[in-house]
Structures are given as C-alpha cells and as structure tokens.
C-alpha positions in Angstrom: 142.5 78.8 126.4 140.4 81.7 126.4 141.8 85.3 126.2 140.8 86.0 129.8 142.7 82.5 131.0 145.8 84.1 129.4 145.1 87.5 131.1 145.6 85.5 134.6 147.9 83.1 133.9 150.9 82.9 135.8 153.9 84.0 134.0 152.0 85.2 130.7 154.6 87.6 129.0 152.8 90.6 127.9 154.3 90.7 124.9 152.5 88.1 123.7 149.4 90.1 124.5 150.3 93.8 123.9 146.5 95.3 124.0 144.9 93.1 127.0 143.9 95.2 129.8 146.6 95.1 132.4 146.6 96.4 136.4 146.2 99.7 136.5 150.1 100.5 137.6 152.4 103.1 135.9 154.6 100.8 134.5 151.7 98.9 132.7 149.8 102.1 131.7 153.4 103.3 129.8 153.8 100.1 128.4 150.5 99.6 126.8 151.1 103.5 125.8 154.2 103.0 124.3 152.9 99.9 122.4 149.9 101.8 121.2 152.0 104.4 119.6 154.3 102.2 117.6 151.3 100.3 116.4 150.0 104.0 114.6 153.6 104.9 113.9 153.6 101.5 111.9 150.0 101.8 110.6 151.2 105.3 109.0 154.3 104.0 107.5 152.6 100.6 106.0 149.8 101.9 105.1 151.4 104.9 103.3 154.6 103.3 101.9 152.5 100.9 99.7 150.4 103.1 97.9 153.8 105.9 97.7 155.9 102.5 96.2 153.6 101.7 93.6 153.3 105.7 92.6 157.2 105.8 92.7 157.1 102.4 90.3 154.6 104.0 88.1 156.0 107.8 87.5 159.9 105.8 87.4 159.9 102.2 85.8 162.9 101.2 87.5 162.1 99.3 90.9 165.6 98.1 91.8 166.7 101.8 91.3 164.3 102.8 93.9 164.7 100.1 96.3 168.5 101.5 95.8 167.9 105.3 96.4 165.6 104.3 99.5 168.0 102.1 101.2 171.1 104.5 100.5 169.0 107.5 102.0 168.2 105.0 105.4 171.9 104.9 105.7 172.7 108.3 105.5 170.1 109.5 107.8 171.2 107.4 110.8 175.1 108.1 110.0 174.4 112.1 110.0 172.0 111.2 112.8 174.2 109.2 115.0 177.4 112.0 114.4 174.9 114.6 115.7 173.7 112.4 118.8 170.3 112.2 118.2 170.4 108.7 117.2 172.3 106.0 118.6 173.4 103.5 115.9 175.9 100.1 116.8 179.4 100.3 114.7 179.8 97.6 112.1 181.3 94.3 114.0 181.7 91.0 112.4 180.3 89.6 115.3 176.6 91.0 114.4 177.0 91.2 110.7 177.4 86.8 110.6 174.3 86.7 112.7 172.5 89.8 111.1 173.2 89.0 107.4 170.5 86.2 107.6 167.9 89.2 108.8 169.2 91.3 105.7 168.9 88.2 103.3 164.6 88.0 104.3 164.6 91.4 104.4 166.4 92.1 101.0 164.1 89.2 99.5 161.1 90.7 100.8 161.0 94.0 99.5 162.6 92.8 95.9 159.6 90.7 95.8 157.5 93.5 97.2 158.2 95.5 94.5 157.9 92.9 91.6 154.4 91.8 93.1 153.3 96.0 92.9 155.2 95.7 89.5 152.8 93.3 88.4 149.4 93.4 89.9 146.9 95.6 91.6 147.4 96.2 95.3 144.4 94.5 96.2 145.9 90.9 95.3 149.2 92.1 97.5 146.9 92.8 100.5 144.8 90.0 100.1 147.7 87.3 100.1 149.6 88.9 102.8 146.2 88.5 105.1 146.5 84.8 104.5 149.9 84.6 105.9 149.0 84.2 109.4 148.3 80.6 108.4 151.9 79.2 108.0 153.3 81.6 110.5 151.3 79.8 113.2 153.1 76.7 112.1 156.7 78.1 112.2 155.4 79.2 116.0 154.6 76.3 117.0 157.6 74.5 115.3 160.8 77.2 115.8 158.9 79.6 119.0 158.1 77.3 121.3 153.6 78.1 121.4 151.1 76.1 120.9 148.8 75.3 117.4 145.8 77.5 117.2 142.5 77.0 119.0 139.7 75.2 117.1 138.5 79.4 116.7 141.8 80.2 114.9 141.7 77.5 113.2 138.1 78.5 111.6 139.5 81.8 111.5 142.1 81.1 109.1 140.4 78.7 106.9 138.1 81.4 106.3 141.0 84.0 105.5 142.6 81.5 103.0 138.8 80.9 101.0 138.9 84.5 100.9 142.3 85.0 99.4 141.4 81.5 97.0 138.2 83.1 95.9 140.0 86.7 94.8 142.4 84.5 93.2 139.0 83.1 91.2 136.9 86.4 90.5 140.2 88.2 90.2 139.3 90.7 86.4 143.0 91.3 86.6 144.3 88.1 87.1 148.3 88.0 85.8 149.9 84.5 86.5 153.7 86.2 86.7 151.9 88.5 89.5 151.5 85.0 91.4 154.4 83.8 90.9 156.4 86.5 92.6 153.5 86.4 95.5 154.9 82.7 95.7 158.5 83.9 96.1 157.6 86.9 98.4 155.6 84.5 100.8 158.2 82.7 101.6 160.8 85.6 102.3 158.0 87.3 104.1 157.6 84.2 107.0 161.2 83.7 106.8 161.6 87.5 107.7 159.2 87.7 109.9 160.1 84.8 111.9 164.1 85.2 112.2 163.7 88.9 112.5 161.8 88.6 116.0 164.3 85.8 117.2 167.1 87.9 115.8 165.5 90.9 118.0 165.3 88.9 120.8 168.8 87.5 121.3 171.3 90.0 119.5 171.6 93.1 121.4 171.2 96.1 119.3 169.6 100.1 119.5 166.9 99.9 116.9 168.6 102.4 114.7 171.8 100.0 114.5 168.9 97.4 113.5 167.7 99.9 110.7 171.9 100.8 109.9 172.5 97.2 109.6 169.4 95.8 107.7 170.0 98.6 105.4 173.5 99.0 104.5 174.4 95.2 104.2 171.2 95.1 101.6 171.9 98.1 99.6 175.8 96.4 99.1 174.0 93.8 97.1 172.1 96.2 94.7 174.9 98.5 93.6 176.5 95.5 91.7 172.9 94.3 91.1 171.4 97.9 89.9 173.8 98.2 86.5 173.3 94.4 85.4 169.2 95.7 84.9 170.0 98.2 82.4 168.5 100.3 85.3 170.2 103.5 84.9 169.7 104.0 81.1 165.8 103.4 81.7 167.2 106.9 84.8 168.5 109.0 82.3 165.9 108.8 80.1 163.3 110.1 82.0 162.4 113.6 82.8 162.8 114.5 86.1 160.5 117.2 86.8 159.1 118.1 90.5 156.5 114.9 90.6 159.0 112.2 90.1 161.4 114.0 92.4 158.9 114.7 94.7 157.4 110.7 94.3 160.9 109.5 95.1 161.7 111.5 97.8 158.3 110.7 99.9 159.0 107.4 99.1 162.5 107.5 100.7 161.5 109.5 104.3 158.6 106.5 104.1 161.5 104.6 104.1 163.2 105.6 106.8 160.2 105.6 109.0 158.7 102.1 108.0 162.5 100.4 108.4 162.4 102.6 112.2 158.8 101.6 112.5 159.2 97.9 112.1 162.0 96.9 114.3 160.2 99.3 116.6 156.9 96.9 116.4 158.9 93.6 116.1 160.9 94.6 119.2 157.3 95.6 120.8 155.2 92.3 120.3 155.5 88.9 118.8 155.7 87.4 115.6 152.3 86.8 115.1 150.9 90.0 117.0 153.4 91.7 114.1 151.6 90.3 111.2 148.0 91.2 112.8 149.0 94.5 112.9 150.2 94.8 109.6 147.0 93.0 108.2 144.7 95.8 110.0 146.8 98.5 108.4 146.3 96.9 104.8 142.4 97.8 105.4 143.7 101.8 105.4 145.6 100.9 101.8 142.6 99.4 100.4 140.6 102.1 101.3 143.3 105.1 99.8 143.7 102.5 96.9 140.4 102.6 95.6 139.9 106.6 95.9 143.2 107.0 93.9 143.8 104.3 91.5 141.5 103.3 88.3 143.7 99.9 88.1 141.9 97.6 91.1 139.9 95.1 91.8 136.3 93.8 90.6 133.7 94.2 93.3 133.6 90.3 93.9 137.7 90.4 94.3 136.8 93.4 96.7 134.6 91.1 98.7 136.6 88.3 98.9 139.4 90.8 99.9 137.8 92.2 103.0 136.4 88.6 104.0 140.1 87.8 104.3 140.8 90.9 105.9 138.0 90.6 108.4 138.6 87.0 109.4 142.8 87.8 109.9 141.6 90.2 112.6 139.8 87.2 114.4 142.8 85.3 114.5 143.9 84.5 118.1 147.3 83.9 119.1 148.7 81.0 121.2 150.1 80.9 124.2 153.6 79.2 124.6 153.3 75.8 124.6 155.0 75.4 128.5 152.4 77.9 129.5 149.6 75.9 128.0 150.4 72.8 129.8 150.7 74.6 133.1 146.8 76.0 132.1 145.4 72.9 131.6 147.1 70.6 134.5 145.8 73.5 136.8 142.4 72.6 135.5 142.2 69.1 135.5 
C-alpha cells in the first residue's frame, strides 16, 4: 500500500499520517500546524535533554539523585502552575492512578535505564540502538494495535537499520559489555512505554499536564525510598557546588519539564510508531552537538554504522490498520 493509496483511502485517520498533504481546509491546515510544532517542540527537548543528562551525570556522579531533583521540580511546576490557572492538571483519583501506574512503571524503567546506558557508554551507542527499535515496535502493532506487518520496503528498511546498529556493536573502540546490558533492559521498557503510553493516551481521559503530574509524581514516590539505599546523598554532600553544577542541574530540570510536556504532547499527536520516527530524526541533531562537544565518542567506522542506522529508520514506513488494509485490497481485486 503505497503512501498515496493511504492518502485516499476511505476512513484513513490522519493520525496515522501526521505530515501527508491533506485538502487545503482550515481545519487541516491547523492540524498539520499544530502537529508540526510539537514535532520541533519535541526535537528541542530530545535532542537537548540527552546531551544536558550526560553533562548533569558527568559534573554530579549521582544519576538517581538527578532523575530525583528533575521529577520533583516537574511536580512543582504544574502544582504552582495549575493554583495560578495557567495550567490545567487532573486531581489524584484512584480511578486513573490503577490504570496510569502501568504508564509510570515504563516510564520510571525507561529513564533509570536511560541514565545507566549514558552512565556507561558514549551517546553514539544510545542513539544507535534506539534507531533499531522500530523493528519490534512494528511487531507489538501488529499484535496489541490492530495494523498490519510492514511492506516488503519496511521490511528492507529495518534489516538495514538493525546491520547498522550490529556493525557499531562490532567496530565499536569503546565497546563496554555492562553498557549493553542496560541497553537490553532499557529496550524493553522503552517498547513497553511506548506502546501502553499511546493506548493509555487514547482511552483515559486526561489534560496533558495531568499526564506529566501523574507520570511524574507516582515515579518520583519510588525514588525517595530508592535515592538513600544508593549512598546517593553522601556522593551530594561531597561535592562542590559551584555555579556549573547548579547551573547543569537546573537546565537539566526545565529540560525536564519540557521533554515530559513535549512527549505526551507528541504521543497524543500521532501514533506509536510515527513517535519513535520522530524521536530517531531528532537523535541525528544529538549526534551532531555530541561530536563538537565531547572527546568520549565514537570511531569513525561506529560513526558510519551510526548514521546508516539513522538514515534507514527515516525510510521506515508505517502500516495502515489492518481493517483498512483489507478494505484497500478487496477494492482492488
């Protein structure tokens, strides 16, 4: 099914395509504006927030600490924002917190792997892995969201992404084994996450800001307990907190805010798929800010490898619903 079959396709959701060209109506013209401007709004935070993280990590050796501090500040901003009224966040009911904790648990295990893998390795092996993600997350589409398995052209597309991300896994000079292993763990929080997040936006009715509220108060709950067990806070006190830590940690936190805004934004927006896409694009931005500011990357055959992967995730094309497929091809035949 080509991309201009799903472009005239009865009953094609345009979420499922958020940048095909649509009839030239107002409605369409503010949708496809809107969409565009989350899309940047998340390509800022992404892109920014990973290279700010692994600063933050570098400058203050206490990860858990900072995933702390950031999640508290989330909080606090949309309570002082929702008591002023310029935020509208949902009060804490049972009712969404059963359904919602599930959304905190992926999101919870995604950035404390997020932070190990930045921990651990260079940002180039981050990138590189998440850009092969698209692979299984077409599978839990067609298994859990109802659309079809790719076309033969996605399929090529994302057998090429995952020889990229195998041969940066060979060339890699700064190969670190424990680097994989929490790669491993934050793969699989990362398609959970990404998968129950967008059914989660779909069927619980929520303002985005009680989405950010929720996702971040019922994960920071965890970490206060968690946070003093690390023998976190003596690595705190010992450290000198002059303007560039402070300064580190608080860029780091309004990233924060924004990315956790952005996100449900974007999730809300488009689908699961068109979500990872988006994020995949923004990684080429980090790469680019990585090399210029960090000694600590890549060979230039990891490099390589990287932006094959990069380069053939972009290609990827997403399938249509699996009802609207069949409708496609009986009108054909």
């Amino acid at each position: 099914m080509t991309v201009a079959d799903e472009a005239k396709g009865v009953g094609e959701d345009v979420e499922s395509q958020p940048l095909l060209r649509q009839p030239p109506t107002t409605r369409n013209r503010l949708a496809v504006s809107s969409t565009t401007l989350i899309i940047i709004y998340y390509a800022l935070c992404s892109s920014l927030m990973l290279i700010v993280n692994k600063a933050a990590i570098h400058l203050i050796p206490a990860p858990m600490s900072i995933l702390c501090i950031q999640l508290l500040v989330s909080v606090v901003v949309v309570v002082i924002g929702d008591r002023a009224g310029v935020m509208v966040a949902d009060n804490l009911e049972w009712a969404k917190v059963s359904k919602f904790i599930w959304v905190v648990i992926g999101f919870l295990g995604t950035l404390l792997a997020n932070i190990k893998v930045l921990q651990n390795a260079n940002v180039e092996t981050f990138v590189t892995f998440r850009s092969s993600t698209p692979l299984v997350l077409s599978l839990c589409d067609y298994i859990w969201l109802g659309r079809a398995l790719p076309s033969a052209r996605s399929w090529s597309c994302l057998l090429v992404l995952l020889a990229g991300s195998l041969g940066y896994v060979a060339v890699d000079a700064d190969f670190r084994v424990q680097a994989y292993y929490w790669l491993a763990a934050w793969y699989v929080f990362f398609t959970f996450d990404t998968v129950y997040a967008k059914h989660m936006c779909d069927t619980l009715v929520m303002t985005n800001w009680g989405r950010v509220y929720y996702a971040n108060l019922l994960a920071l709950l965890p970490l206060l307990v968690a946070v003093p067990l690390m023998g976190e806070p003596a690595v705190l006190a010992g450290l000198s907190w002059g303007g560039g830590r402070v300064a580190v940690l608080a860029l780091s936190c309004a990233l924060g805010v924004g990315m956790s805004h952005a996100s449900y934004l974007l999730r809300e927006a488009v689908s699961a798929t068109a979500f990872t896409i988006v994020g995949i694009l923004c990684k080429v931005l980090t790469v680019i800010i990585n090399v210029m500011l960090w000694d600590k990357h890549a060979s230039p055959a990891g490099i390589g490898f990287l932006l094959i992967s990069v380069f053939a995730g972009t290609f990827y094309q997403q399938a249509p619903r699996r009802k609207e497929a069949a409708v496609t091809v009986t009108a054909s035949t």
